[in-house]
C-alpha positions as a printed NumPy array, in Angstrom:
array([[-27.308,  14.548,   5.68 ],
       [-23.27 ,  15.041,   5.615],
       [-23.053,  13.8  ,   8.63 ],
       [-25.236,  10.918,   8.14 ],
       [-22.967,   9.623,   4.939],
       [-19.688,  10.215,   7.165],
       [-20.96 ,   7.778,   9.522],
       [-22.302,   5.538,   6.927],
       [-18.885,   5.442,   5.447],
       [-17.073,   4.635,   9.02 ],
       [-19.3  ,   1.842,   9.413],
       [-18.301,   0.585,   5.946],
       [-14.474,   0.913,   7.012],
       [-15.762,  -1.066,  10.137],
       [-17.434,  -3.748,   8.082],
       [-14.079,  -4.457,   6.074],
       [-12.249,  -5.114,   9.393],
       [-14.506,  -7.001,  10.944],
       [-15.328,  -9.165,   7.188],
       [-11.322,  -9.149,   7.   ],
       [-10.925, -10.576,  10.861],
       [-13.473, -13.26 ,  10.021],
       [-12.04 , -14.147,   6.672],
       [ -8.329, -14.23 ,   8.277],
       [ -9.67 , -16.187,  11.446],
       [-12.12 , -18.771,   9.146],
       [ -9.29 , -19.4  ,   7.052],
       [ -6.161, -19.101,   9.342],
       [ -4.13 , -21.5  ,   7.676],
       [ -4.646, -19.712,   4.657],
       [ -3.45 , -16.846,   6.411],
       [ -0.101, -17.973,   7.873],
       [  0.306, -19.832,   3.85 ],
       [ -0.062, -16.216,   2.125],
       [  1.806, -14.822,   4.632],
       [  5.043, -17.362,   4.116],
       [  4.875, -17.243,   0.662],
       [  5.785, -13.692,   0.918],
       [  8.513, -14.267,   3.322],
       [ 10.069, -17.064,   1.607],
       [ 10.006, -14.484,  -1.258],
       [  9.051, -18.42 ,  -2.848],
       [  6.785, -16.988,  -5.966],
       [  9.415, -15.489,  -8.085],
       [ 12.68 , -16.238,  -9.712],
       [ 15.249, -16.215,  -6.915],
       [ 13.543, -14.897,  -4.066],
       [ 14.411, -18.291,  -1.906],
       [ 18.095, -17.514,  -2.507],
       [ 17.932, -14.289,  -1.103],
       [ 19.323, -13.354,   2.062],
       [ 16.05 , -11.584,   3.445],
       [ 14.105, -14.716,   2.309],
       [ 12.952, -16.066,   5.639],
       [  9.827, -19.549,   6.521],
       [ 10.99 , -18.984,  10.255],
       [  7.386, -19.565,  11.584],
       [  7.729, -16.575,  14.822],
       [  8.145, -14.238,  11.679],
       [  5.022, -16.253,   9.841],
       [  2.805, -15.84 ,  12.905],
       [  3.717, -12.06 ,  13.748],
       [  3.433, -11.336,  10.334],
       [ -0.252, -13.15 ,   9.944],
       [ -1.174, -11.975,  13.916],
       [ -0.531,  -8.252,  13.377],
       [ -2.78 ,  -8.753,   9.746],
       [ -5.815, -10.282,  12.28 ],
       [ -5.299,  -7.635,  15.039],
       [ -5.264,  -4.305,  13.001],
       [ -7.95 ,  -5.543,  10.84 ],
       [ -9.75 ,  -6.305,  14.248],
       [ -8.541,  -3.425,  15.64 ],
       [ -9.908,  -1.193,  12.875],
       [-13.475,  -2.397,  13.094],
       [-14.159,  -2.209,  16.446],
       [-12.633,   1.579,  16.604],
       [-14.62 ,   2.282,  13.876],
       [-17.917,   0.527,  15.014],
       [-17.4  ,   2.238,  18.346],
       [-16.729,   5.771,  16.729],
       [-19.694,   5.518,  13.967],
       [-22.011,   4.749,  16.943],
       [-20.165,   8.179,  18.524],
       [-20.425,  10.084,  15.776],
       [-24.156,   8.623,  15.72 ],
       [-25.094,  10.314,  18.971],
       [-23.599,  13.106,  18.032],
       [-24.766,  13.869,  14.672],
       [-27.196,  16.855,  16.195],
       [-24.897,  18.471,  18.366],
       [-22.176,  21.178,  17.137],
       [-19.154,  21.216,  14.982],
       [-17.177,  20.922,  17.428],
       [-18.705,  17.854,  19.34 ],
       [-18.813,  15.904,  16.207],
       [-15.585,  16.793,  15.656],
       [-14.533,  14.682,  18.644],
       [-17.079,  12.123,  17.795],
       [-14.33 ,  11.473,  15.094],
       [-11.527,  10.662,  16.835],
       [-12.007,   6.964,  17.57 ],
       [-13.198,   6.279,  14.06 ],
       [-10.542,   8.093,  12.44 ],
       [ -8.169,   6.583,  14.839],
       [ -9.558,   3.188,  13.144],
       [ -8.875,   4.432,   9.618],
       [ -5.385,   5.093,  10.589],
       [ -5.019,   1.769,  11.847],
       [ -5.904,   0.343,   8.515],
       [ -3.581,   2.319,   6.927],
       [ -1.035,   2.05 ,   8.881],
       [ -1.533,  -1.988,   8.546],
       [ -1.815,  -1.43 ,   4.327],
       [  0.932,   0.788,   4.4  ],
       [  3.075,  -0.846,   6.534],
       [  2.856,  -4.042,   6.115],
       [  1.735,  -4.544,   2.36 ],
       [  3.676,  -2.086,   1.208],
       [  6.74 ,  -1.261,   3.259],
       [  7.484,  -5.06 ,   4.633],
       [  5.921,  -7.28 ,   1.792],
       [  6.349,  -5.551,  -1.15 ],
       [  9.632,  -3.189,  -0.589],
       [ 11.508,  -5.671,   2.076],
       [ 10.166,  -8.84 ,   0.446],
       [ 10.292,  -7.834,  -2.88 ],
       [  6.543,  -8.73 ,  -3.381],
       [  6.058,  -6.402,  -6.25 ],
       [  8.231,  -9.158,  -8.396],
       [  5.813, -11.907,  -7.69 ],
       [  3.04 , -12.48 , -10.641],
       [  1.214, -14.578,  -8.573],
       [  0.558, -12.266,  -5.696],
       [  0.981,  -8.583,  -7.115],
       [ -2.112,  -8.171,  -8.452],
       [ -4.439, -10.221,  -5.811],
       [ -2.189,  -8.789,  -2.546],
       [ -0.192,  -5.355,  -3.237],
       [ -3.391,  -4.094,  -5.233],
       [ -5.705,  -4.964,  -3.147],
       [ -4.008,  -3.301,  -0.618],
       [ -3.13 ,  -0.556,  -2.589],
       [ -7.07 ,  -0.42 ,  -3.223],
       [ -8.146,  -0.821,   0.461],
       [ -5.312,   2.057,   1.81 ],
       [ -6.839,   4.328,  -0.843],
       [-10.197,   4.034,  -0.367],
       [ -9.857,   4.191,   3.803],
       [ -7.604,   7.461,   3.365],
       [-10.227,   9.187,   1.183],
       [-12.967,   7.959,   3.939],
       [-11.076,   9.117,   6.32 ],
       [-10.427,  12.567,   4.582],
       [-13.611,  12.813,   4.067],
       [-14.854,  12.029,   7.74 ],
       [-11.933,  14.448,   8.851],
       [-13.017,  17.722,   7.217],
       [-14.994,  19.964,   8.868],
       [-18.949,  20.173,   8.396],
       [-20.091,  23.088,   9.624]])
């Protein structure tokens, strides 16, 4: 039954990417606006005066592409690895184990993507975290979504002998 709510909880991860790639896709221009109003640093005091304040559109697009591609990127590795982990479910420790690796792999992708962009680029280079407008809806959702995948993926991780 462990094994069964492991995979139930990869495919969950997977469902969030994939919702996430269709949201960002459906609503693209929605996308590229949330992503330059965090590079023009435009929704608090100041942030258009300063120097890392940036509505160069390459930046706009890379920033709103690699949001698309690792939320993409994370569902299909986890889709792939629940339906890995699936087949495996019966066989031993160790097989499962390795029936992990793709849908942990997607996990880390997410965080990596929450993490690194959310956190490190938007919030700590863009100063993000002094926006009202967009702490709460952006940084915590993030902050939400990064939790929640690393206890998943803790979770999936740890043995189950």
């Amino acid at each position: 039954m462990l094994r069964i709510m492991k995979i139930l909880l990869i495919l969950c991860v997977a469902l969030w990417g994939l919702l996430g790639t269709f949201g960002n896709l459906h609503d693209w221009s929605g996308t590229i606006g949330g992503v330059a109003m965090t590079t023009s640093m435009s929704t608090f005091e100041g942030g258009t005066e300063d120097w890392r304040a940036t509505s160069n559109p390459v930046i706009i697009f890379v920033g709103a592409a690699f949001i698309l591609i690792a939320k993409a990127v994370t569902g299909l590795l986890c889709l792939v690895g629940a339906h890995q982990m699936w087949t495996a479910r019966k066989d031993d420790t160790a097989a499962f184990a390795k029936a992990k690796i793709l849908a942990l792999t997607g996990c880390a992708v997410a965080m990596f993507m929450l993490f690194g962009g959310f956190i490190v680029i938007a919030e700590s280079w863009f100063g993000l975290w002094q926006s009202k407008e967009l702490h709460d809806p952006v940084l915590a959702s993030a902050f939400r979504y990064g939790g929640m995948i690393a206890l998943i993926a803790l979770f999936v991780g740890a043995r189950d002998d």
